[in-house]
TORDRENZA-68370 format. One record per residue (C-alpha): residue number from 1; x, y, z; residue in three letters. Coordinates in Angstrom, 2 decimals, always signed. Example, Ala and Ser with C-alpha at 12.3 -4.5 7.8 and 13.67 -1.06 7.14 Angstrom:
<nodes>
+-----+---------+---------+---------+-----+
!   n !       X !       Y !       Z ! res !
+-----+---------+---------+---------+-----+
!   1 !  +12.30 !   -4.50 !   +7.80 ! ALA !
!   2 !  +13.67 !   -1.06 !   +7.14 ! SER !
+-----+---------+---------+---------+-----+
</nodes>
This chain:
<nodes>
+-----+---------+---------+---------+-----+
!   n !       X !       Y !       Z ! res !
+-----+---------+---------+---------+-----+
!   1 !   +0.00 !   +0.00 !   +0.00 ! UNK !
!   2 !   +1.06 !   +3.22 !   -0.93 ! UNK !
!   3 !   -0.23 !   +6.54 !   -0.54 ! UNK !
!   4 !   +0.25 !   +9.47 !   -2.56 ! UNK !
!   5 !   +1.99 !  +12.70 !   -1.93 ! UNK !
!   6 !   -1.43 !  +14.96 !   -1.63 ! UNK !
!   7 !   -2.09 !  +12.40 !   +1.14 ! UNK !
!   8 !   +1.18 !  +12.62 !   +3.19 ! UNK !
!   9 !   +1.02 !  +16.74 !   +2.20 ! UNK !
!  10 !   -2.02 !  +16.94 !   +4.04 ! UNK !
!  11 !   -0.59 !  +15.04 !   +7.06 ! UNK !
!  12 !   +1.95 !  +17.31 !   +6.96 ! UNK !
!  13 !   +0.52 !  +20.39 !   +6.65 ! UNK !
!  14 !   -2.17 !  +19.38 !   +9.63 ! UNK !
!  15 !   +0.79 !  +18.48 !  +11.80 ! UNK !
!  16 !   +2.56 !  +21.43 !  +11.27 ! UNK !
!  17 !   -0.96 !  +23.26 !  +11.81 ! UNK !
!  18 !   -1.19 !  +21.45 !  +15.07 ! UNK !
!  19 !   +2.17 !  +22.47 !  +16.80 ! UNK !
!  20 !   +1.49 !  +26.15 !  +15.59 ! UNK !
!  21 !   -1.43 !  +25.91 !  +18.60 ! UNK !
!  22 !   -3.29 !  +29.26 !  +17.96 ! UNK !
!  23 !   -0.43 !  +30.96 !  +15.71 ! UNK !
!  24 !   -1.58 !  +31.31 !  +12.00 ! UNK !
!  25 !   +0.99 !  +29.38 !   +9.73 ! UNK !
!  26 !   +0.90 !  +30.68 !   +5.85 ! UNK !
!  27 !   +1.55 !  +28.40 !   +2.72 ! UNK !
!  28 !   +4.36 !  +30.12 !   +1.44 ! UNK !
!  29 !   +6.15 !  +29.09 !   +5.42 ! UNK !
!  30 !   +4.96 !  +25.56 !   +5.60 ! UNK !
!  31 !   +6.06 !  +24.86 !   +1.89 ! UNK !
!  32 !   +9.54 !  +26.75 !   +2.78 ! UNK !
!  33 !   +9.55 !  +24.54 !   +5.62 ! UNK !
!  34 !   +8.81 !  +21.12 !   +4.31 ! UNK !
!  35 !  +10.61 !  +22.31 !   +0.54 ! UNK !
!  36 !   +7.66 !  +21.45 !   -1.57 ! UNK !
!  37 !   +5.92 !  +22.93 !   -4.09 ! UNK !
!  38 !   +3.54 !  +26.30 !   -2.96 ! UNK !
!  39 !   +1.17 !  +25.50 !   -5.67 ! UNK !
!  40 !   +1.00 !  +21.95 !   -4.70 ! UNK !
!  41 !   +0.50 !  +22.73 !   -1.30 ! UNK !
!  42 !   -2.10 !  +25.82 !   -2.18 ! UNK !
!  43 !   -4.14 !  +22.79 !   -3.19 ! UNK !
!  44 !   -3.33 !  +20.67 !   -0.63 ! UNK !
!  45 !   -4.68 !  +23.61 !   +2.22 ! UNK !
!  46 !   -8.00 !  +24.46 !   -0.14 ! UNK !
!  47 !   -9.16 !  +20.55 !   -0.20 ! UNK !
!  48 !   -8.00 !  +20.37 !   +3.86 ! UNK !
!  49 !  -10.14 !  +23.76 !   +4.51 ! UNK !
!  50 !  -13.17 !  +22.89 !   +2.34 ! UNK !
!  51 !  -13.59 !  +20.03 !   +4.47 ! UNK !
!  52 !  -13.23 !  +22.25 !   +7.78 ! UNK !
!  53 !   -9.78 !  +20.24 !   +9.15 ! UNK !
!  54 !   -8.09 !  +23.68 !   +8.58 ! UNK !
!  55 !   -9.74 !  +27.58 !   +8.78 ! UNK !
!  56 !   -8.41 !  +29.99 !   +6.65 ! UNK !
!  57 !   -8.35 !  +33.74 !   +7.79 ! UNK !
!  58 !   -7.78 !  +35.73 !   +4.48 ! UNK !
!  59 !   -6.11 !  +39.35 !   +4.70 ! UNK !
!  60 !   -2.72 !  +40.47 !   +5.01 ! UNK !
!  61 !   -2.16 !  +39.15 !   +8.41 ! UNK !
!  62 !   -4.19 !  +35.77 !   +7.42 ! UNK !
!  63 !   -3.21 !  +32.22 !   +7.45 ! UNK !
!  64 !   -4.87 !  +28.75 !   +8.28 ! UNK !
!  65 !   -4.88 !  +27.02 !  +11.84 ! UNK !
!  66 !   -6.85 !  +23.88 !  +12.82 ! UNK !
!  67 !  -10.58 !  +23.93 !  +12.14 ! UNK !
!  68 !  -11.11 !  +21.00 !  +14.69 ! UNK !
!  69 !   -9.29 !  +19.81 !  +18.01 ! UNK !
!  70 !   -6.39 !  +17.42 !  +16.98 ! UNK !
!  71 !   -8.41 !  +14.75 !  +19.02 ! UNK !
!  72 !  -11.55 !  +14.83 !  +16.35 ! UNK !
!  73 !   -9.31 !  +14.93 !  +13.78 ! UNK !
!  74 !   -9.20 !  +10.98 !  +12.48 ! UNK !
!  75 !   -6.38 !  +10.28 !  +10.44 ! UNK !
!  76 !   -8.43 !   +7.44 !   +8.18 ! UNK !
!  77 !  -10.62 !  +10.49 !   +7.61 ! UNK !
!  78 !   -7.72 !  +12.46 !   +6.10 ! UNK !
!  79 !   -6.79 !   +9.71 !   +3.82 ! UNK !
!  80 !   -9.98 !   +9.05 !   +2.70 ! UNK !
!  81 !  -10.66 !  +12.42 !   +1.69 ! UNK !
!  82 !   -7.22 !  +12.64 !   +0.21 ! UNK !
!  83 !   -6.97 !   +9.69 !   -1.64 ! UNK !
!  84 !   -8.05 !   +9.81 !   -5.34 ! UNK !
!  85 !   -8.85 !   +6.56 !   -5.43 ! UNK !
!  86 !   -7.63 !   +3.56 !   -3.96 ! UNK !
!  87 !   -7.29 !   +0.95 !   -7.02 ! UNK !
!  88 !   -4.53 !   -1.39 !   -5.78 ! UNK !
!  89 !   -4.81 !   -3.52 !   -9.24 ! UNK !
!  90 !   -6.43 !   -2.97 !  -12.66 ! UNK !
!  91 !   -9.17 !   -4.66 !  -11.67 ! UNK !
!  92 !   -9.67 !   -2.29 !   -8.95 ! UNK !
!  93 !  -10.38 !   +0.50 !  -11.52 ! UNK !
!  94 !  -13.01 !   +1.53 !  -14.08 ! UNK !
!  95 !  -10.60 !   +0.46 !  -17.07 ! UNK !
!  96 !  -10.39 !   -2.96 !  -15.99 ! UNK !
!  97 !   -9.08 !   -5.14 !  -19.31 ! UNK !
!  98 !   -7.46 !   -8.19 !  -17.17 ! UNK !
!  99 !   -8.98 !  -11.45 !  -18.33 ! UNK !
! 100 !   -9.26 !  -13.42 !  -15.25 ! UNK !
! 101 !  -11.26 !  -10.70 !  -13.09 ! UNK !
! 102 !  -14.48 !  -12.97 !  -12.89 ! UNK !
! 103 !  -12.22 !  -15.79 !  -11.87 ! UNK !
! 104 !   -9.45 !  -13.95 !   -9.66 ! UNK !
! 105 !   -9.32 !  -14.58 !   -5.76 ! UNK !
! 106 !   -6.81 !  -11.83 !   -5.68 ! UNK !
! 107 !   -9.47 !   -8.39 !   -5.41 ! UNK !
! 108 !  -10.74 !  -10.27 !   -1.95 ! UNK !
! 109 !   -7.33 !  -10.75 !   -0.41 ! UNK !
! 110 !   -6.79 !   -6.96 !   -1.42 ! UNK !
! 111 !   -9.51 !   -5.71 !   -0.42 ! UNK !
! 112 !   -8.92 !   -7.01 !   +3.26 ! UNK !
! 113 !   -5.33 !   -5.80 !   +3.00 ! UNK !
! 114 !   -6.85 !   -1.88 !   +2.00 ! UNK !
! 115 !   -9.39 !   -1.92 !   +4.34 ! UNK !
! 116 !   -6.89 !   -3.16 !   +7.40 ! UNK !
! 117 !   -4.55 !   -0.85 !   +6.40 ! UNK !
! 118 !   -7.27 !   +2.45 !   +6.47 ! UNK !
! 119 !   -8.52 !   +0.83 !  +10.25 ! UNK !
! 120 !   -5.31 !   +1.40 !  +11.27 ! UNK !
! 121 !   -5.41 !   +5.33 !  +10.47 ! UNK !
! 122 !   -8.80 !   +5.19 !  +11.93 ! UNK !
! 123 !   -7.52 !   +4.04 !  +15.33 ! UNK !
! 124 !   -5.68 !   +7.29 !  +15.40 ! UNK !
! 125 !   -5.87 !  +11.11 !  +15.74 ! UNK !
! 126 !   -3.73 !  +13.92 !  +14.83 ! UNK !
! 127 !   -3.32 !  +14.56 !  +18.68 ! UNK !
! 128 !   -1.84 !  +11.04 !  +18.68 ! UNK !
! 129 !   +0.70 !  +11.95 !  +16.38 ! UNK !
! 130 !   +1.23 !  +15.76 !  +17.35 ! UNK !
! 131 !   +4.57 !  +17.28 !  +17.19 ! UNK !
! 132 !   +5.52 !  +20.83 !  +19.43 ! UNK !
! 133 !   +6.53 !  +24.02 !  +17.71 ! UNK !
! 134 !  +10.36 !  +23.42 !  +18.84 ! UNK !
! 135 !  +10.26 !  +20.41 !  +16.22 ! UNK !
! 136 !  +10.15 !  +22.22 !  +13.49 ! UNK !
! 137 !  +12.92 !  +24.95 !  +14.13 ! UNK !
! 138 !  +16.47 !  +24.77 !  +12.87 ! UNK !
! 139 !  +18.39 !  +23.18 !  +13.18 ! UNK !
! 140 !  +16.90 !  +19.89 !  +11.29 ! UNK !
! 141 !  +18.50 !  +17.11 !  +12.25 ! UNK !
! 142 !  +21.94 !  +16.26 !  +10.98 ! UNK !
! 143 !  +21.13 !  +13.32 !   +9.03 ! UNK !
! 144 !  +17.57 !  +11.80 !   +7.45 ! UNK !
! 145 !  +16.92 !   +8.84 !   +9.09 ! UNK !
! 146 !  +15.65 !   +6.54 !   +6.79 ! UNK !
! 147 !  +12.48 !   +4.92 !   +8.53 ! UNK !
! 148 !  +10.89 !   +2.58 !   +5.79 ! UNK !
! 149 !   +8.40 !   -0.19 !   +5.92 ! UNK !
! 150 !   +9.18 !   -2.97 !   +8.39 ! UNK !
! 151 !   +6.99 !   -5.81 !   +7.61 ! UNK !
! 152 !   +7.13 !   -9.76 !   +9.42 ! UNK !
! 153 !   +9.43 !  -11.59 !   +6.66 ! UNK !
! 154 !   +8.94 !  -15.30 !   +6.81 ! UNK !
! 155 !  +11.37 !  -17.20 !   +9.05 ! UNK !
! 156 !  +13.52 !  -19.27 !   +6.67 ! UNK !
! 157 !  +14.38 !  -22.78 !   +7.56 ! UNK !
! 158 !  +17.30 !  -24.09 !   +8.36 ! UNK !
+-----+---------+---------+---------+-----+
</nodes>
């Protein structure tokens, strides 16, 4: 499973939303900040705010803070609204052309996969994952820690 960027941009951008407490963050500082794309983000914020996880005061002195406690803020909400779709296969989507689909076990097995992996998000909230202000100051840390997928392999035997 995989999500896509708009998905972890709107994590982001509610995190970062979240440490601010009552201080107004702006696009242009949270893309600066993260060092992706304004536009991207612009998009990001107006799909986030339509769906009141984020208000946006407009003005000169305007910016966006949470529209909802970090505690009613459901993370398998977030990626359900951010998600496009959530085709794992061909068969999945509306341009299905695979030859086995009336035959294939494979779309069950899947679909208990996706919908495991979404009640997993739902078991959280953005409070549960809430970083302070100080995180996100300078200096960043030294070196990226690489923190990757750790799944069960199989044992082999010996």
């Amino acid at each position: 499973m995989r999500l896509t960027t708009f998905s972890d941009y709107a994590l982001r951008v509610l995190l970062y939303a979240a440490a601010a407490g009552d201080r107004l963050i702006t696009i242009e500082e949270t893309a600066n900040l993260y060092g992706i794309s304004r536009a991207h983000l612009m998009k990001v914020a107006n799909m986030l705010t339509r769906a009141g996880y984020l208000k946006a005061v407009r003005g000169r002195s305007g910016g966006l803070s949470l529209g909802r406690r970090p505690e009613d803020i459901r993370l398998g909400d977030v990626i359900r609204l951010a998600e496009p779709d959530f085709a794992l296969v061909e068969c999945f989507g509306s341009d299905n052309r695979c030859i086995i689909t009336p035959r294939c076990g494979l779309p069950r097995i899947l679909n208990e996969a996706l919908n495991a992996f979404i009640k997993t998000f739902d078991r959280y909230t953005l409070a549960d994952i809430a970083l302070k202000e100080h995180h996100f100051e300078p200096p960043f840390l030294k070196k990226q820690i690489a923190r990757g997928p750790r799944i069960a392999l199989p044992q082999r035997r010996a």
